[in-house]
VEXDREN-914709 format. One record per residue (C-alpha): residue in one letter; chain; y, x, z. Coordinates in Angstrom, 3 decimals. Example, Ala and Ser with C-alpha at 12.3 -4.5 7.8 and 13.67 -1.06 7.14 Angstrom:
BEGIN
+------+-------+----------+----------+----------+
| resn | chain |        Y |        X |        Z |
+------+-------+----------+----------+----------+
|    A |     A |   -4.500 |   12.300 |    7.800 |
|    S |     A |   -1.060 |   13.670 |    7.140 |
+------+-------+----------+----------+----------+
This chain:
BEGIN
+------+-------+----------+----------+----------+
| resn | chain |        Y |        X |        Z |
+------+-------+----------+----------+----------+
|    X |     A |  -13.481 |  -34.557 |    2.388 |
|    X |     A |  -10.776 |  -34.024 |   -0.053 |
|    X |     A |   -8.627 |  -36.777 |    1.736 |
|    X |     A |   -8.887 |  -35.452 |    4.838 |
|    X |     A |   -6.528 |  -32.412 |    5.934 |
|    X |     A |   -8.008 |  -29.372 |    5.702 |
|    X |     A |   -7.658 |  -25.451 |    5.509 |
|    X |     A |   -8.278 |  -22.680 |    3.061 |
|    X |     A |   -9.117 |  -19.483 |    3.269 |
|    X |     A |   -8.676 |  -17.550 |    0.393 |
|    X |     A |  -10.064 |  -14.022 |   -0.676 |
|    X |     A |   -9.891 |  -11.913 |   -3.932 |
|    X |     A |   -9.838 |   -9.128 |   -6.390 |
|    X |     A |   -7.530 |   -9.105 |   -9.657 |
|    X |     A |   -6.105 |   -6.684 |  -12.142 |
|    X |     A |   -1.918 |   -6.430 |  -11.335 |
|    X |     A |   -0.155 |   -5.185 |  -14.798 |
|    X |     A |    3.420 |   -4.512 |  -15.740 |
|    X |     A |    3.076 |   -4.879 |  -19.532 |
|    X |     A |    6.815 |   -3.581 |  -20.242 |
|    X |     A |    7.925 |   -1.299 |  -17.155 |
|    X |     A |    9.586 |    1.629 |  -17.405 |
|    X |     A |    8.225 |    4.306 |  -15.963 |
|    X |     A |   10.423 |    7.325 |  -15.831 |
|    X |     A |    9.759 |   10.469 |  -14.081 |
|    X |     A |   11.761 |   13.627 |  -13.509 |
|    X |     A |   11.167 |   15.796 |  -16.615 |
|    X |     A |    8.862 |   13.356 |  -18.093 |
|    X |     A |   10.064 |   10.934 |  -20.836 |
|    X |     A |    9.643 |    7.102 |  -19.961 |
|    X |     A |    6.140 |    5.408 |  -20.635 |
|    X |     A |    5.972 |    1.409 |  -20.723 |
|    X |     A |    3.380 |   -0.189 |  -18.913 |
|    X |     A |    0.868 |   -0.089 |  -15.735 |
|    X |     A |   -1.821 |   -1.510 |  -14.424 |
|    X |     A |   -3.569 |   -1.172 |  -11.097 |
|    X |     A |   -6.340 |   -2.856 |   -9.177 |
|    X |     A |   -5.693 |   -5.212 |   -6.479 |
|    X |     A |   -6.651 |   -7.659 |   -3.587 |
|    X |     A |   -5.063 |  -10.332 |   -2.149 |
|    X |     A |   -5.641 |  -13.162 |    0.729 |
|    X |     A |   -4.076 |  -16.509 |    1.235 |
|    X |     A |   -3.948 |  -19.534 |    3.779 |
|    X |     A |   -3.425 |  -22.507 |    2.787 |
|    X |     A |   -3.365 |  -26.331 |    4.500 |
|    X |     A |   -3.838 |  -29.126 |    2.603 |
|    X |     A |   -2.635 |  -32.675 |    3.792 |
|    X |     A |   -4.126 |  -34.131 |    0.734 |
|    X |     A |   -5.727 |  -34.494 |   -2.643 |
|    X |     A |   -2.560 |  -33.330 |   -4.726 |
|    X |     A |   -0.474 |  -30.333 |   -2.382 |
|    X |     A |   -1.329 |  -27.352 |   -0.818 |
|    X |     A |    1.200 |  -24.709 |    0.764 |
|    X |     A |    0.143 |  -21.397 |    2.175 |
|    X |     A |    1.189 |  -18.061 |    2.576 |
|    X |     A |   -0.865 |  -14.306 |    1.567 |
|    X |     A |   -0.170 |  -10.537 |    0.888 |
|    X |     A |   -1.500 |   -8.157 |   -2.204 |
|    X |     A |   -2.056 |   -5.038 |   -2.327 |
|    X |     A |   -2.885 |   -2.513 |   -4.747 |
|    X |     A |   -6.464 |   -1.106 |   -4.027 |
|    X |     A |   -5.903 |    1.549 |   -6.676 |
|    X |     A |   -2.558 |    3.261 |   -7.341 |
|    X |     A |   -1.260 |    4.482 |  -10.408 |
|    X |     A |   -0.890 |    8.249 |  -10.235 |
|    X |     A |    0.296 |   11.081 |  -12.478 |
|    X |     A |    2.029 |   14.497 |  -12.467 |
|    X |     A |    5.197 |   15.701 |  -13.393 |
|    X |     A |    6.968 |   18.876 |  -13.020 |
|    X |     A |   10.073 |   19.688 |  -11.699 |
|    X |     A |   12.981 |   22.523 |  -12.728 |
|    X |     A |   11.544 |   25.187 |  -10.774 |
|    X |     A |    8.498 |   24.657 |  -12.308 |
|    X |     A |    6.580 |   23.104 |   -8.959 |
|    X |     A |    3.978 |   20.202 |  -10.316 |
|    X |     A |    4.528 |   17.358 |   -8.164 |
|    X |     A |    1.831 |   14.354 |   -7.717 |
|    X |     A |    3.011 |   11.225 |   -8.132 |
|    X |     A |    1.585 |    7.823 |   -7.533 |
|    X |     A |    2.720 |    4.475 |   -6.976 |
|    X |     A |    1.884 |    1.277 |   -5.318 |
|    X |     A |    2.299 |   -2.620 |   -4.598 |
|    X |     A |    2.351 |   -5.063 |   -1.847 |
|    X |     A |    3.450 |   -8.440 |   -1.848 |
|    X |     A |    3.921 |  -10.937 |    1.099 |
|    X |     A |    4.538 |  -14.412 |   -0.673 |
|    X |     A |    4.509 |  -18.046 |    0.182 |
|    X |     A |    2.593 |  -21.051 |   -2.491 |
|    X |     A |    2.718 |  -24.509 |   -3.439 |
|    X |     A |    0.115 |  -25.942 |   -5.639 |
|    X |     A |   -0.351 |  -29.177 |   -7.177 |
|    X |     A |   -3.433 |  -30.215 |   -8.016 |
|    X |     A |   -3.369 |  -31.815 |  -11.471 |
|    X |     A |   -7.346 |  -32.149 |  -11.326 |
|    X |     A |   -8.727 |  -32.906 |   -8.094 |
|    X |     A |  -12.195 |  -33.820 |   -8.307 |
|    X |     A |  -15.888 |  -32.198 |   -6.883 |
|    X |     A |  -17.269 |  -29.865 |   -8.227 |
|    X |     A |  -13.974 |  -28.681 |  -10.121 |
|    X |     A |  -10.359 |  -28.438 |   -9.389 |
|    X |     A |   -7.442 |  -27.515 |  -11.301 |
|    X |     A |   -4.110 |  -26.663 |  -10.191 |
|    X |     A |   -0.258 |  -25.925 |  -10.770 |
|    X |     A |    1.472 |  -23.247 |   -8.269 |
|    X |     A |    4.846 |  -21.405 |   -7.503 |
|    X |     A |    5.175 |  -18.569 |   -5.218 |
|    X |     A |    8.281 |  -16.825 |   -3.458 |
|    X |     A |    8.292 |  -13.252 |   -1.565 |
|    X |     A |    9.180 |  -10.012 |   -1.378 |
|    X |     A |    7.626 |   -6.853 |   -3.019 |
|    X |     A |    7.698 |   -3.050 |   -2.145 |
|    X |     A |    6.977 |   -0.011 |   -3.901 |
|    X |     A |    5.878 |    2.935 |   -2.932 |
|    X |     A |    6.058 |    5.788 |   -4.755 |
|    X |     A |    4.591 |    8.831 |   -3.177 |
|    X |     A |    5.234 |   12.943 |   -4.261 |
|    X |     A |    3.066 |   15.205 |   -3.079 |
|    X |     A |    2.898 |   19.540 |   -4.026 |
|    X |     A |   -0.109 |   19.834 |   -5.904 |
|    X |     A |   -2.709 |   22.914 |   -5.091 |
|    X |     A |   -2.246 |   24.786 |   -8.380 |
|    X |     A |    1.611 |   25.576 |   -7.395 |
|    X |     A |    2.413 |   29.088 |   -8.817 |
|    X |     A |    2.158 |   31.569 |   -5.591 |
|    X |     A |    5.967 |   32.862 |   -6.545 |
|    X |     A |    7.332 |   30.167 |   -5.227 |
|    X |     A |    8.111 |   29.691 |   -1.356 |
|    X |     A |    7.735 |   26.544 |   -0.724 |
|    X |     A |   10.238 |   25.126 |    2.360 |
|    X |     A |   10.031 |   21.782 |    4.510 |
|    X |     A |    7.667 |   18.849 |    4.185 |
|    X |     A |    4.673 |   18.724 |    1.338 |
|    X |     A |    5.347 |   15.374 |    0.278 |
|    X |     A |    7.874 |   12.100 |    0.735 |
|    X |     A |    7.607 |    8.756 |    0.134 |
|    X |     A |   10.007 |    6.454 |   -1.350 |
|    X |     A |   10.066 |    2.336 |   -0.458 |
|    X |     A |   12.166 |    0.397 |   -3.066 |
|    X |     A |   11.870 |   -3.672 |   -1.632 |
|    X |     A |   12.581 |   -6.603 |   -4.285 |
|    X |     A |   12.082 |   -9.915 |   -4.482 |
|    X |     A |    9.212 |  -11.699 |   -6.559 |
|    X |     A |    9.426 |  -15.032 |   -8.097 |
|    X |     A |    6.428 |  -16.904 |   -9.944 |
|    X |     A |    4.127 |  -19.446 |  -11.385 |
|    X |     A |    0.364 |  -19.639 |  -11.609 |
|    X |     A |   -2.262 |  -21.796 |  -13.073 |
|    X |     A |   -5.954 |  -21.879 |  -11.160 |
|    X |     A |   -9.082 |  -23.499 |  -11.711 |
|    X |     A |  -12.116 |  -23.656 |   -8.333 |
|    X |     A |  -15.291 |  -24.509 |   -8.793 |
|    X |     A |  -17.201 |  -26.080 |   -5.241 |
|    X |     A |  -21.237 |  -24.664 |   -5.670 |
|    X |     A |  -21.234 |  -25.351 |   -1.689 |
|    X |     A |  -19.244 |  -28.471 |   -0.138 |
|    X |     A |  -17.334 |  -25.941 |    2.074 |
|    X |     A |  -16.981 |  -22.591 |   -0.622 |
|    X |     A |  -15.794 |  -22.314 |   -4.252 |
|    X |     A |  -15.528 |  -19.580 |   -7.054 |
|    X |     A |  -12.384 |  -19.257 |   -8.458 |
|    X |     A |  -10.064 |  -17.998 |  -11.382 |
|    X |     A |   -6.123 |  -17.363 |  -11.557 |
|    X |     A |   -3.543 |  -16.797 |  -13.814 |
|    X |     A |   -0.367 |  -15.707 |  -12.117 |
|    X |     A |    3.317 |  -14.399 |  -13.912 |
|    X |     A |    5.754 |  -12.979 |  -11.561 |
|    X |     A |    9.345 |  -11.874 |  -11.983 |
|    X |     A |   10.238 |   -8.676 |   -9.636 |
|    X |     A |   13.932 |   -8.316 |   -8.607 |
|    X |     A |   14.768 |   -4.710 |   -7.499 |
|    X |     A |   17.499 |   -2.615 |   -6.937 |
|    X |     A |   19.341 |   -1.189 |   -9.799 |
|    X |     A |   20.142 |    2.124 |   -8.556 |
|    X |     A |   16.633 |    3.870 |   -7.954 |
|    X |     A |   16.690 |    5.672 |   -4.533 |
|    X |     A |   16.379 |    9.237 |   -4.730 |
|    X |     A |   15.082 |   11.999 |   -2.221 |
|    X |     A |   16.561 |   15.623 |   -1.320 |
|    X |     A |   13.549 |   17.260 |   -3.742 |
|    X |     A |   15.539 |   14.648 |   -6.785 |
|    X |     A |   11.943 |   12.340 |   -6.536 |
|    X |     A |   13.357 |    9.054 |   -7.326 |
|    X |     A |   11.715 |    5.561 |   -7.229 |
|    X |     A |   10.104 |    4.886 |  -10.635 |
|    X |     A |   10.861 |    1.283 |  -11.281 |
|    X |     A |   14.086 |   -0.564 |  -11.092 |
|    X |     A |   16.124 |   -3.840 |  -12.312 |
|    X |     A |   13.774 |   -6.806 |  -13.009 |
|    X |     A |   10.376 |   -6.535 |  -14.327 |
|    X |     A |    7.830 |   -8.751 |  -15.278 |
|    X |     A |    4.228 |   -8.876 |  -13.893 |
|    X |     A |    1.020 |  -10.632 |  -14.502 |
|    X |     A |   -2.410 |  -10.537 |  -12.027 |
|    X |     A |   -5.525 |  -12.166 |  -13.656 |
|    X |     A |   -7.789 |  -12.678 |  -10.695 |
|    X |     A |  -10.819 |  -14.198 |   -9.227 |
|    X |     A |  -11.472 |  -15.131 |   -6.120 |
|    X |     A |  -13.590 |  -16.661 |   -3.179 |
|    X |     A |  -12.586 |  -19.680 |   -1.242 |
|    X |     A |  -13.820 |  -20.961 |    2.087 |
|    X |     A |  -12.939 |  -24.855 |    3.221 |
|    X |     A |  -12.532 |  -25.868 |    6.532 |
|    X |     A |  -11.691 |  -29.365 |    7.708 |
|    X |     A |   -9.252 |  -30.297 |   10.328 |
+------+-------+----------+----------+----------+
């Protein structure tokens, strides 16, 4: 089967971290890193033993979230996602049943949302004008490579294991709202997404 074209469908879970982001918040010194909990899917066709190209999207299944405060003294909610549509290539260095191993690039675009919200314990002095919450988008381009490794326990599905690094490119300037919440990560940053995944083979 593995020289006959064929597609994939791809579905999994990973852990998404940003091991030296910036995270800086209004009248809250910066913090490095973040991590968050994610899924993704892909699609991929394969003409052959060695390629594969495809396309999926990942999003974070559990945001990073804190507080912060602002001059009036109003705590604000804060928390902040991903999601990434990307194209793949793979080559597969090791292309054999049960196990494969491959080589992969991807190309896309990210956004980030971050998301400010009034929280319930705001002091009762304080009238409290317009909307509750906003929501800022900041969109960015992602670059990376990946390494993978599939194991076939079915002839048609296979467990699976990635290693991904991506390179985010995002505005420099970080937007910022009327209420002075501004997007919490600009400039490039580097990310890495340990996953696993399930796979299911279909032939053409």
């Amino acid at each position: 089967m593995l020289d006959q074209p064929y597609t994939l469908a791809q579905l999994g879970v990973g852990v998404l971290s940003l091991p030296s982001a910036s995270v800086c918040l209004a009248a809250l010194p910066c913090t490095k890193g973040d991590t968050s909990i994610e899924a993704n899917f892909w699609q991929f066709y394969r003409a052959n033993r060695l390629f594969a190209i495809g396309a999926g999207a990942s999003v974070a299944l559990k945001p990073t979230t804190d507080t912060t405060t602002t001059e009036t003294g109003q705590l604000r909610n804060h928390s902040r996602s991903y999601f990434l549509v990307e194209g793949q290539a793979r080559f597969y260095a090791v292309h054999s049943i049960p196990f494969e191993a491959y080589l992969g690039a991807t190309v896309g675009g990210i956004v980030l949302s971050d998301r400010y919200t009034n929280a319930d314990s705001a002091p009762v002095t304080i009238a409290i004008i317009g909307p509750r919450n906003s929501t800022l988008r900041t969109e960015g381009l992602s670059l990376g490579g990946l390494v993978g490794l599939s194991w076939f326990f079915l002839p048609n599905w296979a467990l699976g294991a990635t290693f991904r690094y991506l390179r985010w490119f995002l505005p420099h300037e970080p937007a910022t709202t009327v209420f002075l919440d501004r997007a919490s990560l600009t400039d490039q940053q580097s990310a890495v997404d340990l996953g696993i995944s399930a796979t299911y083979r279909i032939a053409l």
